[in-house]
N, C-alpha and C positions, 0 to 999 in steps of 0.2 A: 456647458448647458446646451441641451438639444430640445427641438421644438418636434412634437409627437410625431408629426409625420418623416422626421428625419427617422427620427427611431423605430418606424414603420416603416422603411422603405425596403425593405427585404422581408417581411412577414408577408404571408402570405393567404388568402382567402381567409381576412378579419374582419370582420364587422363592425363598424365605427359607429360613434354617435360621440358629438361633442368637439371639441374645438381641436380641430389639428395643430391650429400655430399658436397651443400653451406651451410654455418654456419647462421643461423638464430640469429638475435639479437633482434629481437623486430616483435612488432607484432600490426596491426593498420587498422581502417576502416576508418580512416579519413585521405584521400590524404596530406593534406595541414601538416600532424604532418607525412610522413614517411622520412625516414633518411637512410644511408647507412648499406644494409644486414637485411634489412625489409621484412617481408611479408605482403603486401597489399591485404585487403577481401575486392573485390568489391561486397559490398552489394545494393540490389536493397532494396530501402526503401519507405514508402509512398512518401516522399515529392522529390528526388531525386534517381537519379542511379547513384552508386558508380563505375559500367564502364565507363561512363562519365570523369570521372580524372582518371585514370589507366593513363594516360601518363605525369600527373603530379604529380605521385607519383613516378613515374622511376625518372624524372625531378630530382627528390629531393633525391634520393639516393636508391627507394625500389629495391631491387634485385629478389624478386617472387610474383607471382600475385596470386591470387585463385579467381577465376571466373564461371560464369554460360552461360554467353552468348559467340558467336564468338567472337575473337578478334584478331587485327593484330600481330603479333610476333616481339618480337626488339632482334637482336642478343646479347647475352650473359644474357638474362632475363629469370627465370624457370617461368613455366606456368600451374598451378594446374587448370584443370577444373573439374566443380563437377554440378551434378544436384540442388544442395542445399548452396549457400555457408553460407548462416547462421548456419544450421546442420552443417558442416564441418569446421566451424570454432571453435561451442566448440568444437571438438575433439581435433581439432591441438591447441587450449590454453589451454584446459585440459595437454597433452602431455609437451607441451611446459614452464609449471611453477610445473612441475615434479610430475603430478597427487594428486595437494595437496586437492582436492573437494573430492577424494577419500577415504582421509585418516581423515575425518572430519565428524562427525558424524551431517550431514545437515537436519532441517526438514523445509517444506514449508506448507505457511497460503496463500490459493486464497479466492476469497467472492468478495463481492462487498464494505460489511463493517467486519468493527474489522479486518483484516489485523495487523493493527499499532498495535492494543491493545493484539491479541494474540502472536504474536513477541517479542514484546516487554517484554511483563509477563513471557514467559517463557525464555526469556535471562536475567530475574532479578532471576527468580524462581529460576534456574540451577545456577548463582554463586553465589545467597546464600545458596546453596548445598554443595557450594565447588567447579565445574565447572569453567574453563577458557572459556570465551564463546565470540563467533563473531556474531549480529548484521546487519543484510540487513534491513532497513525499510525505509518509508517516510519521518519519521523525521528525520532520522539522520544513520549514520553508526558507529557500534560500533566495537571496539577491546578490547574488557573488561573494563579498564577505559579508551582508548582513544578513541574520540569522530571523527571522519569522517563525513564530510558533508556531504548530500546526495541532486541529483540531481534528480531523477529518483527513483520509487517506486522499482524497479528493474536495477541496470545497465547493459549496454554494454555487449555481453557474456567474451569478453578480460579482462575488467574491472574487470565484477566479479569473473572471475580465479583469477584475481593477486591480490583481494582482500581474496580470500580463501589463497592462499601463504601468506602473511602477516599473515592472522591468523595461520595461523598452524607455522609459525616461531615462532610468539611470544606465543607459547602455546599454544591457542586454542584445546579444544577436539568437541566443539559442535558450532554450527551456525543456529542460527532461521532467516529466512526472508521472506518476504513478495513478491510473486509470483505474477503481475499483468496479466491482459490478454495481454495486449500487448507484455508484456515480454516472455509470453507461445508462444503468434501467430508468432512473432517476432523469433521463437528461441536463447534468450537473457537464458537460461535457460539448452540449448545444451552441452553437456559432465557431468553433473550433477545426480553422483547416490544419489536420496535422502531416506534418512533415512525413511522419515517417513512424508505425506500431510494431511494438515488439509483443511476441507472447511467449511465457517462460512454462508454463505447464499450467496445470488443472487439477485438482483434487478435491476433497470432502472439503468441502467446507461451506457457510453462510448458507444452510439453510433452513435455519431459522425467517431465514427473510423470501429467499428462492423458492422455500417449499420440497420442490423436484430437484433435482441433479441433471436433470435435461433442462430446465428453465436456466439453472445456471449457467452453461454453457453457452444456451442460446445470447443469455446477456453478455458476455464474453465476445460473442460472435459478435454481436454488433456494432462492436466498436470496427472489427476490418471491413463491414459489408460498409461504414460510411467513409472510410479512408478516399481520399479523391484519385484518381489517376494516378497523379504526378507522383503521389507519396509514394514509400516502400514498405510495404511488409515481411518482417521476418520471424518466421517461427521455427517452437521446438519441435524438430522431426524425431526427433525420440520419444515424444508425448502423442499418445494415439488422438488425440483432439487436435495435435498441431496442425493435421492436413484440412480437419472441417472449420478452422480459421479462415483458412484460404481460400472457402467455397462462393463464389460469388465478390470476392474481392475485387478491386477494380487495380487498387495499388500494385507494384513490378512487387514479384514475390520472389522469396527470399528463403532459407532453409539452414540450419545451424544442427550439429549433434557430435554425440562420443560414435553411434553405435554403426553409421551406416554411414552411403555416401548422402554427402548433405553439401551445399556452397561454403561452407564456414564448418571444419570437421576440426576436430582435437581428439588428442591423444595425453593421458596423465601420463608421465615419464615416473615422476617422483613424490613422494605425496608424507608430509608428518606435519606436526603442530604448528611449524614453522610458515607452510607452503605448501607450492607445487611447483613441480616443474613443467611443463606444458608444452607442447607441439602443435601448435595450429598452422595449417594449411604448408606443413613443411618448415615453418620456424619455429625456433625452441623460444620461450618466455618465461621468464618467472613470476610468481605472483603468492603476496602472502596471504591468500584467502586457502580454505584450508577443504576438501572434500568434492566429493563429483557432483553435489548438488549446487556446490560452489565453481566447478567447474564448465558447469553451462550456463550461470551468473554469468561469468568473462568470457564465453567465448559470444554468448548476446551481445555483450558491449563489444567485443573487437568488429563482430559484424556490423551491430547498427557505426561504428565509428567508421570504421574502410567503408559505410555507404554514403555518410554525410560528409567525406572528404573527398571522395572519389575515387580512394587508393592513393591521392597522392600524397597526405600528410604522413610521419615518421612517424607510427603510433605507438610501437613497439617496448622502444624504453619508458614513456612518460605512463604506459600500462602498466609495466611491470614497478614501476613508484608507488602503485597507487595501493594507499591502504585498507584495510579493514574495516567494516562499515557498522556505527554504534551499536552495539546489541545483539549484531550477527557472528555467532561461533568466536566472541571474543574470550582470547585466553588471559587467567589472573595467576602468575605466580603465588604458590605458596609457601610454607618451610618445609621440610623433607621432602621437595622435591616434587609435592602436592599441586596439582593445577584443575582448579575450576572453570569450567566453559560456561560463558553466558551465554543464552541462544532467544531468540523471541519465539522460535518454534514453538505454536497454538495452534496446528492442524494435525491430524495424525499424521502426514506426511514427510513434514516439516520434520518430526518430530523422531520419525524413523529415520532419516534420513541425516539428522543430526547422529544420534546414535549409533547408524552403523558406519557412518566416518572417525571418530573412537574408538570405534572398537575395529576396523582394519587399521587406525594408526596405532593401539595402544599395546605393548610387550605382553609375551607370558606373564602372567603371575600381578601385572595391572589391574586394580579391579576398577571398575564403572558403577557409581552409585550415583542414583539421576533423582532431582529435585523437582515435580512436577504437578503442576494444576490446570483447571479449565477454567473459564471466566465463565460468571453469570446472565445472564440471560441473553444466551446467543443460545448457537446452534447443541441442541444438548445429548443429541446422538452422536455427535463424534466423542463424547467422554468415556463409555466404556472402553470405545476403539484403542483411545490415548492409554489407558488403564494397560490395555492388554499390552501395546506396545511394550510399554517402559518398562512391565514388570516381564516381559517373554528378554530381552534385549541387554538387560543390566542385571548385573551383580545384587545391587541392592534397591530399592525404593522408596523414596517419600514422599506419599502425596499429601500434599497443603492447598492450602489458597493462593489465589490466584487473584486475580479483578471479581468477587463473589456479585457486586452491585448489588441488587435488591435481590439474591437469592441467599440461603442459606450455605455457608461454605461446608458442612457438614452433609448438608445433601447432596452435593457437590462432587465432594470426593467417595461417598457414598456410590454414585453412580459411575467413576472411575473404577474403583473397585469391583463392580459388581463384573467387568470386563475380564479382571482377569482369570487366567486358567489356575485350576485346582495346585496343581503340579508347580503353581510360582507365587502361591498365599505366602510362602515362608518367607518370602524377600518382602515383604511389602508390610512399609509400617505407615501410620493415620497421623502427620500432625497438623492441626489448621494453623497454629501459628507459621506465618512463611519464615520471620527470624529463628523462630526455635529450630521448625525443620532445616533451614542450613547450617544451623548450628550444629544439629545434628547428624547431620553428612559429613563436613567437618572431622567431629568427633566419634565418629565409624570409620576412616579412611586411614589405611596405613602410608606409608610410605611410600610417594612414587604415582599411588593411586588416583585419578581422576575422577572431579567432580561434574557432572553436568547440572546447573540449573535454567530450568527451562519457561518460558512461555513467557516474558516478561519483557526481556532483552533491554532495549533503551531507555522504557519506561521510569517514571522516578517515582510514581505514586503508587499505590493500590487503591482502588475504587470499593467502598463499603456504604451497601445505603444512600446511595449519591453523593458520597464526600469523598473526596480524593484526600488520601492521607499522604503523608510525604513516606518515599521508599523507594531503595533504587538496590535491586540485587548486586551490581559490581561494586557498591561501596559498602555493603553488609557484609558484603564475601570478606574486603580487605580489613574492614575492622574485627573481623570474627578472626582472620590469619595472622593477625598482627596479636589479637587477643591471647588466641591459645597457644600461636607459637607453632 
């Protein structure tokens, strides 16, 4: 428990009114959860203003507000205003769970893709080092072995302080997680000195939310323009946005790629279902992630790892251990010799880029039959793109649903289709059921042939209407293989 001015002593040009030395016992942006000896952050969000309920969070017991707009006064309530109350709220939950973000050696993965898979390898890499290590990603939240569900690609700025405090209780030295843009624009990311920012690329995606393709980027940027000195940043030099990362950076900068010279270069030696074989900076590696988009995944982690050791930890075998990451280009045997790819690939990028690593690893006379939908109410311009892709790229198509949420799954694939070219209607058939459609991939697929289904990956539900139904494409794949034999 902190008393307001502790939790203000790094805010800056806020305006008080009200008792400094009340005792804080919690801390909350959501009216409907404050309790007695609360600080309520009326945040203004896209869907909602969180001045709005300011009087039903007193209701409920909150005793100080922090705020950006006017607001009436209620006698015996403190009243923190601020130009920013997002910025100012991680300050005062940094403060508030005893500066434990500071004491935790954090680095951050923004991109559009690899996210999940650079977070994740390097929270495997680091405790097979030896490392106690915390976890922020998509799929899931980690505390070394304990397993945290994850709601959000980035949580809450409160949330994520009191997830740093958990970790640094239970040991913790280091925490990898996954920085979205909304989380950057959002300041969801606020009182967080990081170690060390990786950027994996940039492409279509979110915007639905960003609007422009230049706003996205700009959000992207900000996460290196607040990097401190000390930190490192390292970006993809084969991504033409990797060098306007690094403009105004303050962090030692850093450079990774296949294509040119970069500090951290790689070369694919060998490359099938199995793997790769890899050459980074003059050593050969093996590693069983499978494609060149998967290729600058690991060569991200070998860099940020040779930076947060110094070059002197052995990284080289406990790399080449490491596995496969939930959802991403996971392969599912099947009978005659049949294998389906899961992939989470939901951007067109993603999504090419799954595909043509298939289709350079797959034999004459292999065909490629891809399983593919958009989610509902996000960004609804990249669906034709998706369209064109899959059906220019594959043998065969099926578009279905996906996460449809409050849209229509038929409109859906509707506007998939409308992307593609004349010349590739013949591949392309409509099913909204997602079980039927793999079924029917499945049962189109001869011998040998390769399935892709895509945009789901780790996921276990489908979202319809705002109900999460239970559904997990790798365990549909298996009962559909085991079914038909």
């Amino acid at each position: 428990m902190k008393t307001l001015n502790q939790l203000l002593s790094t805010v800056k040009n806020a305006t008080f009114r009200g008792d400094r030395d009340l005792q804080i016992q919690g801390l909350t942006i959501d009216s409907r959860t404050a309790k007695s000896n609360y600080l309520y952050a009326a945040m203004s969000g896209t869907q909602v203003d969180g001045h709005n309920f300011i009087e039903k969070a007193i209701e409920l017991g909150a005793s100080a507000i922090l705020h950006s707009n006017e607001v009436a006064h209620i006698e015996g309530i403190s009243y923190i205003k601020v130009a920013d109350v997002s910025e100012a709220l991680g300050q005062i939950s940094l403060q508030f769970y005893d500066e434990a973000a500071d004491n935790l050696i954090i680095v951050g993965t923004t991109g559009t893709n690899g996210k999940t898979t650079i977070s994740t390898l390097l929270f495997e890499l680091f405790t097979k080092l030896g490392y106690v290590c915390g976890l922020v990603s998509t799929v899931e939240n980690r505390i070394a072995n304990k397993i945290i569900p994850s709601t959000h690609t980035t949580p809450n700025v409160i949330a994520l302080h009191a997830l740093f405090a958990q970790m640094l209780e239970e040991g913790c030295t280091h925490c990898f997680m996954e920085v979205s843009s909304h989380a950057i624009d959002q300041n969801r990311i606020a009182g967080i000195k990081f170690a060390g920012g990786i950027f994996s690329n940039i492409t279509h995606d979110h915007l639905d939310y960003h609007i422009t393709f230049d706003n996205y980027i700009k959000a992207k940027k900000r996460f290196f323009d607040q990097l401190p000195s000390e930190a490192f940043a390292i970006t993809n030099k084969d991504d033409k946005n990797g060098s306007v990362m690094l403009q105004n950076c303050k962090a030692t900068k850093y450079t990774y790629g296949l294509k040119g010279n970069a500090d951290f270069r790689l070369r694919v030696l060998e490359s099938d279902f199995n793997g790769m074989l890899l050459q980074i900076n003059g050593k050969d590696i093996w590693t069983s992630l499978v494609g060149d988009f998967n290729a600058y995944n690991f060569l991200a982690v070998y860099g940020a790892a040779f930076l947060l050791t110094e070059g002197e930890e052995e990284i080289d075998i406990p790399l080449s251990a490491l596995g496969r990451v939930n959802g991403r280009f996971e392969a599912i045997a099947g009978t005659e010799n049949k294998t389906a790819i899961v992939d989470y690939a939901h951007t067109p990028d993603a999504l090419e880029n799954v595909i043509k690593t298939i289709n350079n690893i797959r034999q004459n006379g292999v065909n490629l039959i891809t399983v593919v939908g958009c989610g509902g109410n996000r960004d609804t311009s990249k669906r034709p793109e998706m369209g064109q892709i899959a059906s220019k790229l594959s043998d065969r198509v099926i578009f279905t649903s996906d996460n449809p949420r409050n849209e229509d799954p038929n409109a859906i694939i509707a506007a998939m289709d409308g992307g593609v070219e004349i010349q590739y209607k013949k591949k392309v058939l409509k099913i909204t059921d997602r079980k039927e459609a793999i079924k029917t991939a499945i049962l189109l697929s001869n011998p040998g042939d390769v399935i892709l289904v895509a945009g789901k990956g780790h996921e276990t539900y489908q979202e319809v209407n705002g109900i999460k139904h239970p559904f997990d494409d790798k365990q549909i794949i298996s009962e559909l293989f085991n079914e038909l034999g």
